[in-house]
ROVODREN-624238 format. One line per field, with one value per residue: residue number from 1; residue in one letter; chain; x negated, y negated, z negated of N, C-alpha, C in turn. Coordinates in pm, whole numbers, plus 50000, padded with zeros to 5 digits. Layout:
% residues N
seq = (NUM|...) .
type = (A|...) .
mol = (A|...) .
n_xx = (X|...) .
n_yy = (Y|...) .
n_zz = (Z|...) .
ca_xx = (X|...) .
ca_yy = (Y|...) .
ca_zz = (Z|...) .
c_xx = (X|...) .
c_yy = (Y|...) .
c_zz = (Z|...) .
This chain:
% residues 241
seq = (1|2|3|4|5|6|7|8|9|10|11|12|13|14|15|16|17|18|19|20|21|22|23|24|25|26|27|28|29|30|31|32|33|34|35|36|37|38|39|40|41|42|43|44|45|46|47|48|49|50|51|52|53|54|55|56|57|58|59|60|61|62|63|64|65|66|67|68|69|70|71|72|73|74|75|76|77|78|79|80|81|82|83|84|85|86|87|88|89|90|91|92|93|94|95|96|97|98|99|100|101|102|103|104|105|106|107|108|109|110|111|112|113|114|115|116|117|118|119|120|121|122|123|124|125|126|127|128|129|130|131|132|133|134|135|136|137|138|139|140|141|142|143|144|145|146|147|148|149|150|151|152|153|154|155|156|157|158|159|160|161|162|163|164|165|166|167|168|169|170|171|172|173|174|175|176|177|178|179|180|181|182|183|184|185|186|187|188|189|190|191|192|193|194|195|196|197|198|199|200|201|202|203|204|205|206|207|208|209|210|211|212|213|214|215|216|217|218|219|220|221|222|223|224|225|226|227|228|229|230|231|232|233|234|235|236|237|238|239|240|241) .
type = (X|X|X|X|X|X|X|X|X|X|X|X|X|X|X|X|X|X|X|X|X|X|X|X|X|X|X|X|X|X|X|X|X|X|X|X|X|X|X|X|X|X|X|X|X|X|X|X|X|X|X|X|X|X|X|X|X|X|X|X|X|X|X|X|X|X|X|X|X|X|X|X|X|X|X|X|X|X|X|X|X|X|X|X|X|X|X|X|X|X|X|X|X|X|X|X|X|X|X|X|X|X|X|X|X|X|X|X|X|X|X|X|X|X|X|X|X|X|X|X|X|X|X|X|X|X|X|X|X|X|X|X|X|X|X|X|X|X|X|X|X|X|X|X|X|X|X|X|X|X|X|X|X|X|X|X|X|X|X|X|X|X|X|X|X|X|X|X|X|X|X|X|X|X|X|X|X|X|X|X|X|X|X|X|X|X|X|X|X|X|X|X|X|X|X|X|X|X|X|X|X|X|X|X|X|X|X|X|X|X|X|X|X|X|X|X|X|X|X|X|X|X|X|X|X|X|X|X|X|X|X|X|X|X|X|X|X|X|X|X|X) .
mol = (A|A|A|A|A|A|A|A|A|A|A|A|A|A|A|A|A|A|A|A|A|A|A|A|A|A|A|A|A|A|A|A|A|A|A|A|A|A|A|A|A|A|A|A|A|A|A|A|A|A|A|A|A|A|A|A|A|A|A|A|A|A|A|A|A|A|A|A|A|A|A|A|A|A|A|A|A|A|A|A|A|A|A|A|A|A|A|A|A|A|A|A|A|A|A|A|A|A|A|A|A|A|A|A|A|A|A|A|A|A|A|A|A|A|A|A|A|A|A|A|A|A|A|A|A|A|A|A|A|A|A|A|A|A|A|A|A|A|A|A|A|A|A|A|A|A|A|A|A|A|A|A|A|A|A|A|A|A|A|A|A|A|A|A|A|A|A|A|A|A|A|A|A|A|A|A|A|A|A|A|A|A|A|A|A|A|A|A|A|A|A|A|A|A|A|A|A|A|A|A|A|A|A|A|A|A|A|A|A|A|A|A|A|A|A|A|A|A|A|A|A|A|A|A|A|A|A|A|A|A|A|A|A|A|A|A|A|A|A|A|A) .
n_xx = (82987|82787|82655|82698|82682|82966|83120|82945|82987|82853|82568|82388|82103|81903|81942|82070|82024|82166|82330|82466|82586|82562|82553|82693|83046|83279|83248|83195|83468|83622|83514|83554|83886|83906|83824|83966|84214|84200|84079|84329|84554|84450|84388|84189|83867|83683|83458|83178|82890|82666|82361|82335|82133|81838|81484|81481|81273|81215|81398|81283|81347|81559|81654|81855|82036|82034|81804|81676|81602|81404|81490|81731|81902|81905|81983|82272|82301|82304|82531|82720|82777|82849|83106|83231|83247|83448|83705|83731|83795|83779|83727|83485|83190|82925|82608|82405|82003|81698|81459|81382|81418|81621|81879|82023|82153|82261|82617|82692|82773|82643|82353|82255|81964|81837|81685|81595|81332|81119|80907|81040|81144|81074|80820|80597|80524|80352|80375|80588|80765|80772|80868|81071|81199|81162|81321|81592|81587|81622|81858|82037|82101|82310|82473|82580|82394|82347|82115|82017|81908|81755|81755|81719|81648|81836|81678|81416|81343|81160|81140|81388|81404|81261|81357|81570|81475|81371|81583|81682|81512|81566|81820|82140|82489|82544|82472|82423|82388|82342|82265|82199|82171|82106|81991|82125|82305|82591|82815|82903|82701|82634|82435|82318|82230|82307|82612|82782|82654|82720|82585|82317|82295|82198|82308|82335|82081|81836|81682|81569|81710|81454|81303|81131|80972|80721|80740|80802|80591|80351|80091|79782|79833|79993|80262|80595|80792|81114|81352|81643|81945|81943|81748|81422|81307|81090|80813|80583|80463|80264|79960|79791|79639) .
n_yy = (53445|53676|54077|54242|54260|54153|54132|53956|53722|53574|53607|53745|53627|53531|53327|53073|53090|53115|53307|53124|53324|53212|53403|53550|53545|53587|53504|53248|53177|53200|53020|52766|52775|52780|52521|52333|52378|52314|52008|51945|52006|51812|51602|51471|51319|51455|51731|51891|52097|52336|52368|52485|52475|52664|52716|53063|53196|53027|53063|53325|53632|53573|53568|53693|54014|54116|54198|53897|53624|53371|53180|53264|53177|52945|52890|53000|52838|52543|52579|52645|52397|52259|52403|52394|52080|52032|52140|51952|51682|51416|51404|51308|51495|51627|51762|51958|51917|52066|52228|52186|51816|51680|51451|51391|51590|51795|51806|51610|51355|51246|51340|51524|51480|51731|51740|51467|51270|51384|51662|51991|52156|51937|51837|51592|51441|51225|51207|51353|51167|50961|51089|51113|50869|50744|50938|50862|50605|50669|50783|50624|50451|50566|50784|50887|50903|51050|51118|51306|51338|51580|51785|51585|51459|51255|51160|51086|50825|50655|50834|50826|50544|50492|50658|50505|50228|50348|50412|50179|50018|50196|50140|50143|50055|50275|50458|50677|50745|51008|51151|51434|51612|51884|52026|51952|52009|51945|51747|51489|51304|51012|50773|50434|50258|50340|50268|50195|49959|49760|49691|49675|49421|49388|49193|49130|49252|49085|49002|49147|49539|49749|49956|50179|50283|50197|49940|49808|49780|49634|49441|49536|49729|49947|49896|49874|49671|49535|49262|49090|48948|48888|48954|49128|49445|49690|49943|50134|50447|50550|50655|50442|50127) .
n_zz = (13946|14070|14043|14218|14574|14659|14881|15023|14949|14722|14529|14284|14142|13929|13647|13721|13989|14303|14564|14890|15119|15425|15667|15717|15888|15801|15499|15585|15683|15435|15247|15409|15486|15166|15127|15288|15144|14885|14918|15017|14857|14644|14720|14797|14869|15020|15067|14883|14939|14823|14898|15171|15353|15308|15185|15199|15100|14819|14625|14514|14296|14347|14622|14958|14914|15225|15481|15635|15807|15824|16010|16090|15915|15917|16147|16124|15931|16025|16212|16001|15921|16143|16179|15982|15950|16176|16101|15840|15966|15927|15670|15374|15348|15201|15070|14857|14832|14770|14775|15015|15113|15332|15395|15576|15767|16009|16038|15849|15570|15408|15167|14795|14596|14414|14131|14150|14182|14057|14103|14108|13806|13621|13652|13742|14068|14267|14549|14577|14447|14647|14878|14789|14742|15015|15129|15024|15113|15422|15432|15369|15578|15717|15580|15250|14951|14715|14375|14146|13892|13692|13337|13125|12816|12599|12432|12582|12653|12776|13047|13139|13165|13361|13586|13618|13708|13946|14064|14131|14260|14579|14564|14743|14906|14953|14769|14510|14108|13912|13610|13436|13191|13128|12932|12661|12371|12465|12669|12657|12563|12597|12799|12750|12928|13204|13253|13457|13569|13417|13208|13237|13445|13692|13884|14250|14507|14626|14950|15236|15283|15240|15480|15412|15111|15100|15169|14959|14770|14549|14661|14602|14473|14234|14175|14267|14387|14358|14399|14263|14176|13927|13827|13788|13990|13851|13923|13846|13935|13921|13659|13653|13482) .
ca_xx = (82857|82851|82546|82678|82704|83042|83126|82822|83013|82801|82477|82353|81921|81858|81976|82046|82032|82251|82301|82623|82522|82629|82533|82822|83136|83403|83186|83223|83580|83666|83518|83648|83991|83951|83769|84083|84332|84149|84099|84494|84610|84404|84405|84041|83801|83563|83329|83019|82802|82555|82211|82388|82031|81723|81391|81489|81192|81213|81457|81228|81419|81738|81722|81978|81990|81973|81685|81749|81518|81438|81554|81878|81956|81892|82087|82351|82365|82386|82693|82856|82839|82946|83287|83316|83283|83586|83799|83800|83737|83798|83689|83367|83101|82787|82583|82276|81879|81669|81313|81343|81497|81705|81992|82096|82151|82389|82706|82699|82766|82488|82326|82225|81855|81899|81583|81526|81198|81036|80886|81179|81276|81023|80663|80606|80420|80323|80355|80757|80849|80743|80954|81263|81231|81236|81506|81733|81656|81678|81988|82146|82159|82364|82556|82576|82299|82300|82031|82013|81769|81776|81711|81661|81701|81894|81559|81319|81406|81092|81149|81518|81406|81187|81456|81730|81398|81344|81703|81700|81399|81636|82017|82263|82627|82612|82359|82458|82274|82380|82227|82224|82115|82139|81945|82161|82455|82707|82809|82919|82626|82659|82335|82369|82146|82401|82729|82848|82556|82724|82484|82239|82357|82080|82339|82267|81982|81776|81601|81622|81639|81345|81269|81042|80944|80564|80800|80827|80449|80289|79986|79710|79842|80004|80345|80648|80882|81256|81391|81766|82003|81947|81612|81331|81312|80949|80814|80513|80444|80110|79909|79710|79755) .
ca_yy = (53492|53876|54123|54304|54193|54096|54114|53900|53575|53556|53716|53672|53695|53489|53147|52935|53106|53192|53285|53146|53419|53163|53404|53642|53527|53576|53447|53091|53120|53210|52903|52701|52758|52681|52390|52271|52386|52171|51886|51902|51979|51738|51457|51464|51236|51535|51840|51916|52252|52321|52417|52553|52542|52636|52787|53216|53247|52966|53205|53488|53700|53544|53593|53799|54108|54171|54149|53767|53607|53215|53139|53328|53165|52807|52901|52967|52649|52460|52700|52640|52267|52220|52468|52277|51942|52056|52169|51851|51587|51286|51397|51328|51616|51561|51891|51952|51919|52099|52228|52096|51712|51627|51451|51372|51752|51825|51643|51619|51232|51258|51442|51480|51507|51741|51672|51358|51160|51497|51786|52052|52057|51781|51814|51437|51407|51110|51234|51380|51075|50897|51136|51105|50732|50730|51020|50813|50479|50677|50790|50421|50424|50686|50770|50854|50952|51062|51095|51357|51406|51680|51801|51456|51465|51117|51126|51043|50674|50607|50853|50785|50385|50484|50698|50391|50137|50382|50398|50049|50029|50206|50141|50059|50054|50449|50532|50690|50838|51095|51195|51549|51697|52023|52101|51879|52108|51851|51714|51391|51213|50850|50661|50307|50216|50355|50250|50132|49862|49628|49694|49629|49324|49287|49187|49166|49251|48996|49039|49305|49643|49842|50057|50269|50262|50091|49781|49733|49803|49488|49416|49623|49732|50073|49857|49880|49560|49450|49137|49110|48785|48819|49038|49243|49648|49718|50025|50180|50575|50626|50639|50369|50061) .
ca_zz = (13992|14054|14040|14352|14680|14623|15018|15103|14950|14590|14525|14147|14116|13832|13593|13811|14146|14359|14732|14963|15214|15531|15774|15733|15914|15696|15407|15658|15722|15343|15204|15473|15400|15070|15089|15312|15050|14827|14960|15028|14745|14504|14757|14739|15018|15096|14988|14798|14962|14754|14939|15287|15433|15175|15215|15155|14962|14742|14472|14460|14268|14395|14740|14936|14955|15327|15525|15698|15868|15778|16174|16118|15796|15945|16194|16040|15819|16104|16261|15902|15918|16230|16137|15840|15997|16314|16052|15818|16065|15875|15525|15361|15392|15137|15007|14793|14884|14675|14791|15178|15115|15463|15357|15694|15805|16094|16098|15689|15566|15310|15087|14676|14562|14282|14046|14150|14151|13992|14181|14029|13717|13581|13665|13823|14190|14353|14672|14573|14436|14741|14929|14755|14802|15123|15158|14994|15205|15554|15446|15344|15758|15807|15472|15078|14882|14523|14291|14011|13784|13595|13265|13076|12735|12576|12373|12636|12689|12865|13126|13147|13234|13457|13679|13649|13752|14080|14159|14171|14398|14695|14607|14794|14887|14949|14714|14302|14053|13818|13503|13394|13078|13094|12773|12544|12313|12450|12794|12580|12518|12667|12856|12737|13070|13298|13249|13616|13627|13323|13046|13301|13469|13792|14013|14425|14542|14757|15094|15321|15264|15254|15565|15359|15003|15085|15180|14790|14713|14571|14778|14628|14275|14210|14177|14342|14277|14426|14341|14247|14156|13792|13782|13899|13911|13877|13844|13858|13929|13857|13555|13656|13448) .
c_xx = (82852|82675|82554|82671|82875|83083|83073|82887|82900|82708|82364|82175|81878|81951|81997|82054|82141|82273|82463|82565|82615|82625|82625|82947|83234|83373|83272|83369|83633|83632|83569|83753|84024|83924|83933|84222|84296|84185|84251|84560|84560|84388|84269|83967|83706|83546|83232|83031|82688|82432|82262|82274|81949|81598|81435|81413|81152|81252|81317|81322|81598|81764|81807|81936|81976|81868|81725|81630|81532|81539|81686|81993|81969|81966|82240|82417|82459|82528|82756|82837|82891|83111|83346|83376|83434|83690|83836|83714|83712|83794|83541|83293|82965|82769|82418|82147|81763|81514|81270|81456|81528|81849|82110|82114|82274|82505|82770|82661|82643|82470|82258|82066|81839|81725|81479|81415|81075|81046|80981|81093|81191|80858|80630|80489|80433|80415|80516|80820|80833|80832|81077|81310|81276|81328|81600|81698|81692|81808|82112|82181|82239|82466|82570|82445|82308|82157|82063|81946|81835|81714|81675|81751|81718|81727|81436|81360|81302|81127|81298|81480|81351|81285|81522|81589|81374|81468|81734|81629|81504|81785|82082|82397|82663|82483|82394|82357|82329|82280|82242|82147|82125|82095|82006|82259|82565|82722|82887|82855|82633|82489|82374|82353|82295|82572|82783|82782|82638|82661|82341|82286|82274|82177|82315|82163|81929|81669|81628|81631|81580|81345|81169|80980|80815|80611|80778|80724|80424|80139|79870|79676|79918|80195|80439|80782|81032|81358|81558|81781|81925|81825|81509|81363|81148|80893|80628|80454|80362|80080|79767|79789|79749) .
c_yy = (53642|53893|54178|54212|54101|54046|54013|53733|53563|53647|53611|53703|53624|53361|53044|52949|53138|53168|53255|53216|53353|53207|53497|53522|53509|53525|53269|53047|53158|53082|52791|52646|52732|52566|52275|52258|52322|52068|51842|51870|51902|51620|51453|51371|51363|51650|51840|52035|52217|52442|52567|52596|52527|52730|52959|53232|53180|53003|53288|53545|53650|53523|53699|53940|54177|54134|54035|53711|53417|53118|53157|53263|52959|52812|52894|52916|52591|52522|52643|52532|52242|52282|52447|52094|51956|52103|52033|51745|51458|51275|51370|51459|51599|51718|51877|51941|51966|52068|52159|51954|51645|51580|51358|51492|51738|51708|51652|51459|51196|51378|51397|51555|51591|51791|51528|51255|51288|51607|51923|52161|51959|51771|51708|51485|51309|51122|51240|51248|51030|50898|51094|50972|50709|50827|50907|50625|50501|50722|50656|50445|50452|50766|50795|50916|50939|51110|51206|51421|51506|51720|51660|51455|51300|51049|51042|50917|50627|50688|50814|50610|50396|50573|50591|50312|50190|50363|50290|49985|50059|50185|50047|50057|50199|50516|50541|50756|50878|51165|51292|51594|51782|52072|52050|52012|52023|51783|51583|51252|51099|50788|50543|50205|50275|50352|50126|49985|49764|49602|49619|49552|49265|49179|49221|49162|49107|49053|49140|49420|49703|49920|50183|50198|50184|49990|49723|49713|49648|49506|49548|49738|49845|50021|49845|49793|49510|49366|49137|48948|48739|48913|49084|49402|49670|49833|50080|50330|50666|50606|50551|50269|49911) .
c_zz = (13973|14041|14186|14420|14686|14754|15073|15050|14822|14606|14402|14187|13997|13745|13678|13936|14167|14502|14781|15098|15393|15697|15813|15745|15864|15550|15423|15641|15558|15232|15307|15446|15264|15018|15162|15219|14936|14800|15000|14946|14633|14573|14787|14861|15080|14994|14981|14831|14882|14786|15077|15371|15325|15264|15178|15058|14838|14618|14449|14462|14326|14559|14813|14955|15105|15402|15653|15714|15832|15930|16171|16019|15833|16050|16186|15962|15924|16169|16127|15901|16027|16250|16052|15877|16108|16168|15916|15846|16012|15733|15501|15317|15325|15093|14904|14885|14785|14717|14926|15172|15270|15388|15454|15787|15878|16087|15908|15683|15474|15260|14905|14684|14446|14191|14160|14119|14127|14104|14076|13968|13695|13588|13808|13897|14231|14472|14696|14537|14585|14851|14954|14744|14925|15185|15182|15116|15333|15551|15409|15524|15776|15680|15360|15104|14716|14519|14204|13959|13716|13448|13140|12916|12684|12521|12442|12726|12797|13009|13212|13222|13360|13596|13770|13747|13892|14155|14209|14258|14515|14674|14696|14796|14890|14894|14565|14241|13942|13725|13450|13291|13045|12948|12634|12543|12385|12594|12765|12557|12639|12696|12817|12885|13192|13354|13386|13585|13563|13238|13121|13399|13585|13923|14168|14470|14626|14851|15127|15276|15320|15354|15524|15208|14981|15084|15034|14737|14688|14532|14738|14494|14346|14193|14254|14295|14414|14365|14358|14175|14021|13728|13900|13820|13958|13813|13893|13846|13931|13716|13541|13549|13543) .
């Protein structure tokens, strides 16, 4: 992460920010190539972009430094997925979704939610969860979808259940969910809840899946319930009781 411009590939503004400036040319064709040399040399199925199209003014302080226009910059996404997608044709193609959640963008196989369930980093909305429900079931159509909360310390067990209990609301065969704790000392600490769905043992879902997250609502309660071989996932995301 630089402070300069750093020939328009990196552009530092704060913790956490940072710009891939996708509207410069040689920016495009310099990750390109090494996303191909990559994926060659490690065998790999695909690449992770992380936030190829975003709102500009969403950073603040971390937007770029030239004067770019939100049109020019959305432009531009799309231009770099489609020169990413022609160059590896038959790899998978998934990228981040931060403040604008599309995670069916251009010719990109999915996409990740990155603070999941929570309006970002953790101040809970109705309205966002609601969202990021049905993100993730219009993308079951059409292909992956992760999940990742952020920030979750091992400590907060209730919120931690209540994540796994949503993920379980929309999963499917191309749907994960990753757990991040950024604020722990240790990138170590073990979830007992998430260990590849044996600790928790719901098996196969039953009945259809969901076309939208109201599908799950039960009838006139604040509840949102999906029935599995060897359970229910019921959750509720208000503070009603």
């Amino acid at each position: 992460v630089y402070t300069t411009a750093a020939n328009n590939r990196l552009k530092h503004g704060r913790f956490g920010a940072y710009w891939q400036n996708v509207n410069t040319l040689s920016w495009r064709q310099w990750y390109i190539s090494h996303a191909i040399q990559t994926v060659n040399d490690h065998n790999l199925d695909g690449v992770y972009t992380d936030e190829p199209k975003v709102n500009i003014l969403f950073y603040g302080d971390g937007r770029p430094y030239e004067s770019i226009t939100q049109s020019q910059h959305d432009s531009a996404a799309h231009q770099f997925a489609s020169e990413l997608r022609n160059a590896l044709p038959n790899d998978l193609m998934f990228y981040n979704s931060l403040d604008s959640i599309n995670l069916n963008l251009d010719g990109y196989d999915g996409g990740l939610i990155e603070g999941y369930a929570f309006n970002w980093p953790d101040n809970f909305n109705l309205n966002i969860w609601i969202n990021h429900q049905d993100a993730i079931i219009g993308s079951e159509s059409n292909g992956l979808s992760f999940m990742l909360p952020v920030e979750i310390d091992i400590t907060e067990v209730q919120k931690r259940l209540f994540l796994l209990a949503s993920y379980y609301l929309v999963k499917n065969d191309g749907s994960y969910i990753w757990l991040n704790e950024w604020i722990c000392p240790t990138i170590d600490t073990t979830y007992p809840e998430y260990i590849d769905n044996t600790n928790i043992n719901l098996g196969i879902p039953l009945g259809a899946y969901p076309q939208n997250i109201s599908d799950l609502k039960y009838g006139n309660t604040e509840l949102y319930i999906r029935q599995y071989q060897n359970g229910l996932s019921i959750v509720n995301p208000t503070q009603s009781n």
